[in-house]
VEXLUMNU-101726 format. One record per residue (C-alpha): x, y, z. Coordinates in Angstrom, 2 decimals. Layout:
<atoms>
((X Y Z))
...
</atoms>
This chain:
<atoms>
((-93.83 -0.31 -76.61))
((-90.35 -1.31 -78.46))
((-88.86 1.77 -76.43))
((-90.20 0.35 -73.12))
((-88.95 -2.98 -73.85))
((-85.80 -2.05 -74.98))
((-85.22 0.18 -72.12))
((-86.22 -3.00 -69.26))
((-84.05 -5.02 -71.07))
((-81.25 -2.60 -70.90))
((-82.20 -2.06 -67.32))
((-81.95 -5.64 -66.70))
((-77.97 -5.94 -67.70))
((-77.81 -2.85 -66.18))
((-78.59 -4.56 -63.09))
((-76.50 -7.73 -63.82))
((-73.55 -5.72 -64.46))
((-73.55 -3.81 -61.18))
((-74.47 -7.66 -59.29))
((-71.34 -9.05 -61.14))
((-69.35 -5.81 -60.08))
((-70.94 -5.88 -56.33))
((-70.00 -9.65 -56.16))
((-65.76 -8.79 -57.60))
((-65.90 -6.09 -55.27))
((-66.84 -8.77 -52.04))
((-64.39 -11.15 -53.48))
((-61.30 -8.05 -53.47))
((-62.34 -7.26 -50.22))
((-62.06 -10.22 -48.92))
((-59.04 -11.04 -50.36))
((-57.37 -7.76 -49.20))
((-58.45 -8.86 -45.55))
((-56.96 -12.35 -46.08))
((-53.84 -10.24 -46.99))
((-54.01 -7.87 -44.28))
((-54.58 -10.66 -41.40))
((-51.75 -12.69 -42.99))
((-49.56 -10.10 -42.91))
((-50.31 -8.91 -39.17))
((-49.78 -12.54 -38.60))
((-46.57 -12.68 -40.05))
((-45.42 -9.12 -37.89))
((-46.93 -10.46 -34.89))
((-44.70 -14.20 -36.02))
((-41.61 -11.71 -36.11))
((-42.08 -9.48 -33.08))
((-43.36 -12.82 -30.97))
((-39.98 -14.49 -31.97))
((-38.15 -11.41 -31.35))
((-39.24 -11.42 -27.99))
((-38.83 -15.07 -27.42))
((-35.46 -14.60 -28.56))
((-34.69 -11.82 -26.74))
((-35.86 -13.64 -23.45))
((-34.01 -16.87 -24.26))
((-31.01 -14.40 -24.90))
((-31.36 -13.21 -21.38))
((-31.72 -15.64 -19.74))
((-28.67 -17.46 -21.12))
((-26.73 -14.56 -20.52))
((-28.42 -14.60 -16.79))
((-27.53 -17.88 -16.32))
((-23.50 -17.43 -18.03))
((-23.74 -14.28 -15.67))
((-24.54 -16.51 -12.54))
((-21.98 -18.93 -13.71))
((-19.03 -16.66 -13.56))
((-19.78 -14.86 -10.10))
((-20.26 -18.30 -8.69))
((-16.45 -18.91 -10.39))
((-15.38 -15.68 -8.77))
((-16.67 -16.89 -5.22))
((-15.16 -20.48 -5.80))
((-11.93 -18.46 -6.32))
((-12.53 -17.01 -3.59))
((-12.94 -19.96 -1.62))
((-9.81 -21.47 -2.84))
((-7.52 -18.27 -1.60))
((-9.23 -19.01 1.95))
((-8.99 -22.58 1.73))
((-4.84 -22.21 1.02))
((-4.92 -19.67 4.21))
((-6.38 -22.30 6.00))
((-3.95 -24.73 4.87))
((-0.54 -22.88 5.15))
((-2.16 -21.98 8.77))
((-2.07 -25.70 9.47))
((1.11 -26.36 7.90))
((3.25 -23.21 9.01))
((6.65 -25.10 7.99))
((5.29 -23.64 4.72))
((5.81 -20.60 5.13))
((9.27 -20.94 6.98))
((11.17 -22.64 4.41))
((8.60 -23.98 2.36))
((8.78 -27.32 3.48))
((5.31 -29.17 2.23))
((4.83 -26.40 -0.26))
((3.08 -28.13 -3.44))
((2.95 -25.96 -6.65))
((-0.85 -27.16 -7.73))
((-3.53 -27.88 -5.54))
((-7.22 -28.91 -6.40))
((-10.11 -27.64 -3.73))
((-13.65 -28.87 -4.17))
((-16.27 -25.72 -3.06))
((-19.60 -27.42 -1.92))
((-22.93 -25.68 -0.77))
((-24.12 -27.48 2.63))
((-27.98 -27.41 0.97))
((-26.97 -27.43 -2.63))
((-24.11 -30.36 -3.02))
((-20.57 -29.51 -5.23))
((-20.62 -25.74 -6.60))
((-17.49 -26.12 -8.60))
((-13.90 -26.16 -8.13))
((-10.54 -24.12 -7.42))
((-7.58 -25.02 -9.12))
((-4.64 -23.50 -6.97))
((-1.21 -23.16 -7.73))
((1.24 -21.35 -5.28))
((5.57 -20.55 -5.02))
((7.11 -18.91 -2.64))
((9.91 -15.76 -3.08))
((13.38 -17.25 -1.05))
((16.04 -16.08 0.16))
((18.69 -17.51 2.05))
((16.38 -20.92 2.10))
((13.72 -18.59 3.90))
((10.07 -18.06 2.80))
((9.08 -14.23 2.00))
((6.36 -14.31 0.79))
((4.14 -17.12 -1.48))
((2.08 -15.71 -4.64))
((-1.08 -17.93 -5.01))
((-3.39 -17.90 -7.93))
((-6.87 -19.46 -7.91))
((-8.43 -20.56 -10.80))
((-12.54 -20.97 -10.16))
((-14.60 -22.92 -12.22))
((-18.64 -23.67 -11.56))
((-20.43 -26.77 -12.11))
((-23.34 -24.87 -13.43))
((-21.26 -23.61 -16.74))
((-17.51 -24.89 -16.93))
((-16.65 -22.30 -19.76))
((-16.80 -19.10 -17.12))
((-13.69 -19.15 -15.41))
((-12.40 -16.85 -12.83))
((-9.16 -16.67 -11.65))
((-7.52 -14.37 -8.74))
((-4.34 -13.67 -7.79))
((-2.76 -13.08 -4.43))
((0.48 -12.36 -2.56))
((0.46 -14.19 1.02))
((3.00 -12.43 3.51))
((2.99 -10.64 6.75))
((2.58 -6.33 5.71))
((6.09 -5.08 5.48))
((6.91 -1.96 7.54))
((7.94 -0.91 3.68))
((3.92 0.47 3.77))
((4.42 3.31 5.82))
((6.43 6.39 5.26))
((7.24 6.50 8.85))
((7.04 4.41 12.43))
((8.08 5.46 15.30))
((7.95 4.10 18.83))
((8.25 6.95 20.62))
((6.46 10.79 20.45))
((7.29 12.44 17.19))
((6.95 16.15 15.77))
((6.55 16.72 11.92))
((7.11 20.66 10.10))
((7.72 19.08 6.89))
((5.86 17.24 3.97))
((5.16 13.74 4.29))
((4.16 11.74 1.55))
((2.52 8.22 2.87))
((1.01 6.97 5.70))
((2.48 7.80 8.89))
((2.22 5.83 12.41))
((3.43 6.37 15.91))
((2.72 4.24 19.12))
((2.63 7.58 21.05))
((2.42 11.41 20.09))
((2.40 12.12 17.00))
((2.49 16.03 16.40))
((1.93 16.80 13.11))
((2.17 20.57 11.74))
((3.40 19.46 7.60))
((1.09 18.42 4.88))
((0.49 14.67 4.96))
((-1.56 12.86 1.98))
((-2.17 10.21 3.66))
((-3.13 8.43 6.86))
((-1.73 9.78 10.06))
((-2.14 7.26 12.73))
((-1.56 7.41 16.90))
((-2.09 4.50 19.04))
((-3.12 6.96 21.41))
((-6.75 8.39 21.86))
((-8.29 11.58 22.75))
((-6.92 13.73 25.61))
((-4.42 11.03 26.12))
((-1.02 12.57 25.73))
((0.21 15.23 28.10))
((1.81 17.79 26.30))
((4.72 19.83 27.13))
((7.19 22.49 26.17))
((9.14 19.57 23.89))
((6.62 19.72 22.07))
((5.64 22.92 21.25))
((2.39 23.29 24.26))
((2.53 26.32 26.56))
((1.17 25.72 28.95))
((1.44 22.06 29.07))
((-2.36 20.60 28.59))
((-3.50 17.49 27.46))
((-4.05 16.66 23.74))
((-4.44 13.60 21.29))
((-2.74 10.80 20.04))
((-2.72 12.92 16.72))
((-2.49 16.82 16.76))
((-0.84 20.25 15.36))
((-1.55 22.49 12.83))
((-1.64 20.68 9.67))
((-4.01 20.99 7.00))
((-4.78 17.03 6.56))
((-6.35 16.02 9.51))
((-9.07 14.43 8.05))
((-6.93 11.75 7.54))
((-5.87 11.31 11.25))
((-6.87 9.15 12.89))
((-6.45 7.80 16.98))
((-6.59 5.58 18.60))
((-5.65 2.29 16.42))
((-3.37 -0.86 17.18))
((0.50 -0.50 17.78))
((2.99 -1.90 15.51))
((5.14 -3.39 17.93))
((8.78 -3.00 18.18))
((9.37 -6.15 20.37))
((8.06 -8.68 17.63))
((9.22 -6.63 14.29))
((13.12 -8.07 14.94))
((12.42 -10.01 18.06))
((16.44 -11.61 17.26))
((19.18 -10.87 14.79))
((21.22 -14.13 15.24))
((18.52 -16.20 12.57))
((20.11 -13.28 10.43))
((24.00 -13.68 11.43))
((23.74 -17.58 10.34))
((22.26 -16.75 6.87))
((24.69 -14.32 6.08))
((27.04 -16.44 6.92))
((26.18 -19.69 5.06))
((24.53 -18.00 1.85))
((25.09 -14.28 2.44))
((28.29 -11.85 2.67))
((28.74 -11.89 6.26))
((31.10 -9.21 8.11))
((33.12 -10.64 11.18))
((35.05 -7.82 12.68))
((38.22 -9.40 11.42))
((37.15 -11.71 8.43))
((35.13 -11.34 5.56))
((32.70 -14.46 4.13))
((31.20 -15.13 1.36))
((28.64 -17.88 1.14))
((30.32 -19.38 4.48))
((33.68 -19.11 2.24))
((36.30 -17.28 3.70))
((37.79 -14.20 1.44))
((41.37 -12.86 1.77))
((43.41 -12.75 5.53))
((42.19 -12.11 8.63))
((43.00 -8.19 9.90))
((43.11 -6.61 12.83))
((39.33 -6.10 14.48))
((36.99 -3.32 13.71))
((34.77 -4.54 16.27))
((33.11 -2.83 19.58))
((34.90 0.79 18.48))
((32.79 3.94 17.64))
((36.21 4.66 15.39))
((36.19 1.82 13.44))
((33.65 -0.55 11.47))
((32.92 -1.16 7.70))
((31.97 1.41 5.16))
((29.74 -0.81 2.16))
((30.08 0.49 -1.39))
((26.94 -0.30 -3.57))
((27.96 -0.52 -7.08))
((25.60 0.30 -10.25))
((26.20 -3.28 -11.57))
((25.18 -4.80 -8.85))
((28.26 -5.63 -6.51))
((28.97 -4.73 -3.46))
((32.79 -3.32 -1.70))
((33.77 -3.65 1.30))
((36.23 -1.39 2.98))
((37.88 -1.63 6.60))
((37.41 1.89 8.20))
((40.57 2.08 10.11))
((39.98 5.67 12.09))
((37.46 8.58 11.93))
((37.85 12.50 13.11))
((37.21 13.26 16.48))
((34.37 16.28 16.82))
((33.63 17.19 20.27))
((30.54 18.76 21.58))
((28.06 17.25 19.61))
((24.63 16.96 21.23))
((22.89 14.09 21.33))
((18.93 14.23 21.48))
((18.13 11.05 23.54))
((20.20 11.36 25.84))
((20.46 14.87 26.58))
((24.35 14.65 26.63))
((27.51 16.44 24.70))
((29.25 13.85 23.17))
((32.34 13.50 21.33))
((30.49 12.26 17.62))
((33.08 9.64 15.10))
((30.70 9.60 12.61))
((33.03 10.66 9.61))
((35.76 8.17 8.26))
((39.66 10.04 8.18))
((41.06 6.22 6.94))
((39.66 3.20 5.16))
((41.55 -0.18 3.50))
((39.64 -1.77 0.63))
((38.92 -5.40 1.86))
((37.38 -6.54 -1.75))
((34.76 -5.91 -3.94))
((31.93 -9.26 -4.08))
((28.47 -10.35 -5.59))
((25.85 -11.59 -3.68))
((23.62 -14.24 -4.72))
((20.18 -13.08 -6.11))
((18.59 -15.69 -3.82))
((20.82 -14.63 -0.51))
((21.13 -10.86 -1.39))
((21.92 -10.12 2.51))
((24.93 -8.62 4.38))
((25.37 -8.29 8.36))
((28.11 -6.71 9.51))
((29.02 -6.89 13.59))
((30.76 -3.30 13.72))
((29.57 -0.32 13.35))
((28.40 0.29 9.02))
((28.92 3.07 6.66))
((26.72 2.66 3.82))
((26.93 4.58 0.15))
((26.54 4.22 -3.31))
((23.75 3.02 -5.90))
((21.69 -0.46 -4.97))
((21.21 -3.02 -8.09))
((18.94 -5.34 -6.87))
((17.28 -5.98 -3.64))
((19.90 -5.85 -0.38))
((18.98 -6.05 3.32))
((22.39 -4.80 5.11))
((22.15 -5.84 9.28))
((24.60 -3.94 11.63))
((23.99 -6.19 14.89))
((26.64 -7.48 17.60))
((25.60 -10.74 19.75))
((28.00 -9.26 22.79))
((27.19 -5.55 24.31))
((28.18 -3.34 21.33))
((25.20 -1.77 19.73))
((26.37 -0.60 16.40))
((25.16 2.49 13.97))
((24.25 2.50 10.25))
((26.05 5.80 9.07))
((24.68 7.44 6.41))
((26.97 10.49 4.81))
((30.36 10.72 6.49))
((32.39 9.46 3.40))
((35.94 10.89 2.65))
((34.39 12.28 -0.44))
((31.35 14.13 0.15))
((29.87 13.54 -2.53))
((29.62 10.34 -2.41))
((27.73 10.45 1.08))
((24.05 9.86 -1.33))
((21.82 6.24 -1.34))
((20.61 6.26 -4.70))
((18.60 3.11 -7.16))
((20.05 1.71 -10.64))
((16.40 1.50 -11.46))
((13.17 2.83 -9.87))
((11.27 0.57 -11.92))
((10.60 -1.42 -8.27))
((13.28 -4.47 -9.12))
((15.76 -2.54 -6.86))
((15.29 -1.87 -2.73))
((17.27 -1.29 -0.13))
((16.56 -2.16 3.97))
((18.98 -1.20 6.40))
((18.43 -2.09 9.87))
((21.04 -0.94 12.71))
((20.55 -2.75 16.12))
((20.57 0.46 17.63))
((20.28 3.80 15.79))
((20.63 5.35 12.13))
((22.33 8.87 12.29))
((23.28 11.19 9.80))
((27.23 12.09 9.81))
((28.41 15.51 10.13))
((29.51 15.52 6.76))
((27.15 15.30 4.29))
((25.90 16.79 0.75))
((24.28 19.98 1.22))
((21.28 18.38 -0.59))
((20.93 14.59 0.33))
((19.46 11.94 -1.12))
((18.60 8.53 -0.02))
((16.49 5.76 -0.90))
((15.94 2.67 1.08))
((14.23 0.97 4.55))
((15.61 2.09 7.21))
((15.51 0.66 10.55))
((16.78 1.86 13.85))
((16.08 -0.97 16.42))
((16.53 0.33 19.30))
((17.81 4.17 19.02))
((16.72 6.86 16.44))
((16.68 8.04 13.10))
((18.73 11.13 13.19))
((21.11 13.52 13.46))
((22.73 14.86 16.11))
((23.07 18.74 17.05))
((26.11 19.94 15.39))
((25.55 23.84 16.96))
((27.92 23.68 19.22))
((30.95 22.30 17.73))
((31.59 24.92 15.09))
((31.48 22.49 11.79))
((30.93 24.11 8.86))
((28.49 21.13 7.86))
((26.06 22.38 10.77))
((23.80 23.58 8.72))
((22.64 21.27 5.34))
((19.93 22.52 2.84))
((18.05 19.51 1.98))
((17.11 16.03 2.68))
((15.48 14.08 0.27))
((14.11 10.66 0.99))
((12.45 8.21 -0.83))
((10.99 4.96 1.16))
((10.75 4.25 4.82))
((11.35 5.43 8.25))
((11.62 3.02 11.45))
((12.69 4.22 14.54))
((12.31 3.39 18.00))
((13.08 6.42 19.64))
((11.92 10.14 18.66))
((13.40 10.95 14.99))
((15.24 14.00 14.49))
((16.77 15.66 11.81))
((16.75 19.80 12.10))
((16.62 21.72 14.87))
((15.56 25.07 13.99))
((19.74 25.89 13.96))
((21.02 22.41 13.04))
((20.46 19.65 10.82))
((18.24 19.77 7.55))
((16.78 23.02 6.48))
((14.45 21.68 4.30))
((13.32 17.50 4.14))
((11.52 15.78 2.18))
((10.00 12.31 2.52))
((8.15 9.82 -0.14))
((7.37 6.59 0.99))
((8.37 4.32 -1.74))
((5.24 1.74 -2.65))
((6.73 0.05 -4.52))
((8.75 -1.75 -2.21))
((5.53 -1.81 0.23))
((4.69 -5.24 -1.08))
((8.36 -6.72 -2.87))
((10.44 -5.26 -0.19))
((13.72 -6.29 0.20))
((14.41 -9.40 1.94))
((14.12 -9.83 5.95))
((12.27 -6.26 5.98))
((10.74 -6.29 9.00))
((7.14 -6.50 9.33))
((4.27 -4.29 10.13))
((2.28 -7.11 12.12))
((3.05 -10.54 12.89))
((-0.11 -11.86 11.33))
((-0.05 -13.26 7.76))
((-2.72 -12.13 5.35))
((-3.32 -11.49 1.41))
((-1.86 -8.35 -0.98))
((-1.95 -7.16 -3.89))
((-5.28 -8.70 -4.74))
((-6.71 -8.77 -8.06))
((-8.15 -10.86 -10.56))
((-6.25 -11.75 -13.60))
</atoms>
């Protein structure tokens, strides 16, 4: 009985023990849970406020993001609104009378009240008291978050002819490479490599073709044709660039020359309206006589009096079909002086007809134009040295240009290097770009290797520098873009409407 006891009593604490074990183990379980929901509760606290934070985040940044494309459109809005304004005030951009250098525009939504503003500032590029061209800037800034700002920058002018590698008025026929976009406001026949836009105001089937051109039998083609590889980038028919309005008058010309400019009377030279050295004997109305222009490295310019030139008979000229007794290369010339040109007047017109050579510093616009009958040539080659017959740059960095515009043709001299090189803008008002057909006179400069040139071809009548036995051999021509939108001053212009280049935000 003592056993039995004992072993109920034993039983008994047996019992308590495992209640008392049963009742720690509820107790760690439960705390474990706590543990475990607190903890979830503190992940779910982290990845809640990660998210918050993360949509707070975006939405700021959606809301900065808003704010600066609403300051790129006020920009915007300011560049229009000083169109608008020069548009309404055009003695701006003749000699910048009115011209203010800062200029606030408000931008308001018709629904939505004040956007934000424009802060403009604008100042203009003269020369000879005329405006070439105004660089505006446009600083936007939106109401909705002030520390966005956008600002754009702008060049307001009217497109320089400087864009195009060649223009031509009349029907033209390329065998050679052609870097640059190329125009004509009739045929253009194109049988060289072009990179670049090759442009006829004509359209299809529009231009009858003939022998001249290379078509036998004569059949109708279009505004753009030959056997070129590039003609995915021609393209007919598109707008004219108009020879009547690019240099409707020279005489604007003549009287800044003569006030600001180095201006070449046939028997005085002037220098800011300051005559320099005597009068001589006149070099004016004579296919024997003129001006030759030396550019210098350093940027000055001589002037020498071409007194006679060699007589070659039986050259052929192309436009008019004619044998014709050529003075294109100088036998005498008398130094007249040598003379700097103000950086803000850096133009020369000369009324006889103009030799030009040498290396351009800076940017020079020379003008061979006569206000009587005489139609004067720009010569290029012909010098007494041969030599010294090239157009070169002191820099090609883009600070130095050249335009040369003859009020009736360009032409190539008899004598000239065997491999030429020019650089420049060259304009032939109202005859060609060219050289005549040396075949028949027996020169032993007939026949050149190379020409080699870098910018810009205007000509009003058909261009022409080899002719299968004459001329050129081999040419090559680079339009120069850098002086497509800082050409030199008076370049003439593309179109007569003004518009924004060189776009870009700063």
């Amino acid at each position: 009985m003592q056993l039995s006891a004992f072993s109920v009593q034993l039983s008994g604490k047996r019992a308590q023990s495992r209640g008392q074990l049963s009742t720690v183990n509820c107790q760690l379980q439960s705390g474990v849970t706590t543990l475990l929901v607190v903890a979830f509760m503190g992940v779910f606290t982290l990845i809640m406020g990660a998210l918050v934070g993360y949509v707070l985040e975006q939405a700021k940044y959606g809301r900065a993001l808003h704010a600066r494309e609403e300051a790129l459109s006020i920009a915007e809005s300011g560049l229009e609104y000083f169109k608008w304004h020069v548009a309404h005030n055009t003695a701006i951009r003749e000699d910048g009378t009115g011209l203010q250098p800062s200029y606030s525009y408000a931008v308001n939504d018709p629904e939505g009240g004040e956007l934000g503003s424009a802060n403009i500032t604008a100042s203009a590029k003269m020369q000879c008291g005329r405006v070439q061209w105004i660089d505006v800037g446009s600083e936007g800034v939106s109401n909705a978050d002030a520390r966005f700002k956008r600002t754009l920058a702008a060049r307001y002018m009217r497109p320089a002819v400087a864009e195009y590698a060649f223009v031509t008025d009349s029907g033209v026929w390329y065998a050679s490479n052609v870097t640059g976009p190329v125009h004509g406001n009739s045929v253009v026949r194109m049988d060289g490599t072009n990179n670049s836009t090759v442009s006829s105001k004509l359209g299809e089937d529009e231009f009858w073709c003939t022998s001249s051109f290379g078509c036998s039998p004569s059949r109708w083609e279009d505004g753009v044709f030959g056997n070129g590889p590039g003609s995915a980038l021609w393209q007919f028919p598109v707008g004219e660039i108009n020879f009547a309005t690019m240099i409707a008058d020279t005489a604007p010309l003549q009287g800044y020359a003569n006030a600001d400019g180095l201006y070449l009377s046939p028997i005085r030279v002037y220098l800011d309206g300051i005559a320099q050295g005597s009068q001589f004997s006149s070099v004016g109305g004579s296919e024997s006589k003129g001006f030759h222009i030396v550019f210098n490295s350093d940027g000055t310019v001589t002037v020498k009096r071409v007194t006679s030139t060699n007589s070659l008979s039986s050259a052929f000229d192309p436009q008019t079909g004619n044998l014709v007794t050529d003075r294109s290369d100088i036998a005498s010339e008398t130094t007249v002086g040598t003379y700097s040109l103000l950086s803000d007047c850096a133009l020369i017109y000369s009324e006889a007809k103009t030799w030009i050579s040498g290396t351009v510093s800076g940017k020079m616009t020379v003008v061979a134009a006569d206000p009587g009958s005489f139609s004067p040539d720009i010569i290029l080659g012909g010098t007494i040295s041969v030599s010294e017959g090239n157009i070169g740059y002191a820099t090609t960095d883009g600070t130095t240009g050249l335009t040369a515009i003859a009020e009736h043709a360009v032409r190539f001299a008899n004598k000239v290097p065997n491999d030429m090189s020019i650089r420049g803008v060259f304009v032939a008002q109202n005859g060609f770009y060219g050289r005549y057909f040396y075949g028949y006179s027996g020169t032993s400069y007939n026949i050149r290797n190379s020409l080699t040139l870098n910018g810009s071809i205007i000509s009003k009548l058909r261009a022409a520098t080899w002719y299968g036995s004459s001329g050129f051999q081999n040419r090559y021509t680079t339009y120069d873009r850098l002086q497509a939108f800082d050409p030199a001053p008076f370049t003439p212009s593309a179109r007569v409407d003004y518009g924004y280049v060189l776009w870009r935000e700063q």
